[in-house]
C-alpha positions in Angstrom: 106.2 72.1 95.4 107.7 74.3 92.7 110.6 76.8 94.2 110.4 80.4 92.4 114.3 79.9 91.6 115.7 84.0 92.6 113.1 83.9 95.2 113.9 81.1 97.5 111.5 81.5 100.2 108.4 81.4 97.8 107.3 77.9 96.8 104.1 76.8 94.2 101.6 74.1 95.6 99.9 73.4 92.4 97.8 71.3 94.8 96.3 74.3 96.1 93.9 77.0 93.8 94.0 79.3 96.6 96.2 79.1 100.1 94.5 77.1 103.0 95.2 80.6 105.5 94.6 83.1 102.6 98.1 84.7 102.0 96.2 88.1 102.9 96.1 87.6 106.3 99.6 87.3 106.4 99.8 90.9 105.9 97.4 91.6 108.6 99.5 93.3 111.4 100.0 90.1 113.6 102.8 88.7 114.5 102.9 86.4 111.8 102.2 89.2 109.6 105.0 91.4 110.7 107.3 88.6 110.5 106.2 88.0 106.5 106.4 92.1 105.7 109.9 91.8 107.2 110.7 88.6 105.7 110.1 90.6 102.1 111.5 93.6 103.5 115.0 91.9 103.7 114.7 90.2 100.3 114.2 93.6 99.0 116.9 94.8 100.8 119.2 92.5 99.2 119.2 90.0 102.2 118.9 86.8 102.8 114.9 85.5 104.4 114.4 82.0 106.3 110.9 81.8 105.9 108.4 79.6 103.7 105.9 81.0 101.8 103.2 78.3 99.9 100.5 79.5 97.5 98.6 79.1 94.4 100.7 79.7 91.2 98.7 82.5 91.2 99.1 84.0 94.6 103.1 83.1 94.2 103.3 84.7 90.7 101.5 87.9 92.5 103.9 88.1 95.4 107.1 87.4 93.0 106.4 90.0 90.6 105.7 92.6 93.1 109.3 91.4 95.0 111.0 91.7 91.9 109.4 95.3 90.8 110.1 96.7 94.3 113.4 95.1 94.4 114.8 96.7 90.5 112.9 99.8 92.1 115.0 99.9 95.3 118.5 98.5 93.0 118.2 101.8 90.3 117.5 104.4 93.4 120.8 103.2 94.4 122.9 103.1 91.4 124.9 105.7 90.6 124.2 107.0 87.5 120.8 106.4 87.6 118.4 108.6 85.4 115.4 109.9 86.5 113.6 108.2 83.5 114.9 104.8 84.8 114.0 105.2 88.0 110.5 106.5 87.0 110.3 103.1 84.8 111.0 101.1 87.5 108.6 102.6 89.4 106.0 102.7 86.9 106.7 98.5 87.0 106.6 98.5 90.8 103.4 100.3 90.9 101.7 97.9 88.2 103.0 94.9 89.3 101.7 96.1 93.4 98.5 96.5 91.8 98.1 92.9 90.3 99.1 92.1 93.7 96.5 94.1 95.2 93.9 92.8 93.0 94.8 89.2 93.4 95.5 89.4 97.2 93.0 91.6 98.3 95.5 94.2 100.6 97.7 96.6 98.9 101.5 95.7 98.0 103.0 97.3 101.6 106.4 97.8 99.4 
């Protein structure tokens, strides 16, 4: 297992080329599911998330970038001082990078 080192919860199985449960059922709304959205939700946030989540490099890569992208999205709403061309940059970013994830994961980035 590789760790994605500012994303502690997300690991790399090079083993795998895709998950054994495809990470897109995750975000159906089970239980499971809502426990994953709010696991990101709180990384987002800028808290801390106890879960485990295995994948392909690529399926990992996906759900990083799209973390990070919603994350500097949610950091420059909140600073003061922000402009309204950074915060449109970071969205721009957070809309491109929820798209990879979309097209790599099958469900849209719920971020």
């Amino acid at each position: 297992m590789i760790p994605v080192p500012d994303i502690p919860f997300l690991e790399i199985d090079d083993t795998l080329t895709e998950s054994r449960q495809p990470l897109n059922e995750l975000f159906k709304m089970s239980t499971v599911g809502k426990l994953f959205l709010a696991g990101m939700a709180a990384w987002v946030a800028g808290r801390a998330s106890r879960m485990k989540v295995r994948g392909s490099r690529r399926e990992i890569d996906a759900i990083s970038n799209a973390l990070r992208s919603s994350r500097r999205f949610q950091q420059e709403i909140a600073r003061p001082g922000a402009t309204v061309q950074n915060v449109m940059e970071k969205l721009r970013l957070k809309n491109a990078s929820g798209s990879r994830f979309e097209s790599i994961l099958g469900v849209p980035w719920p971020l």
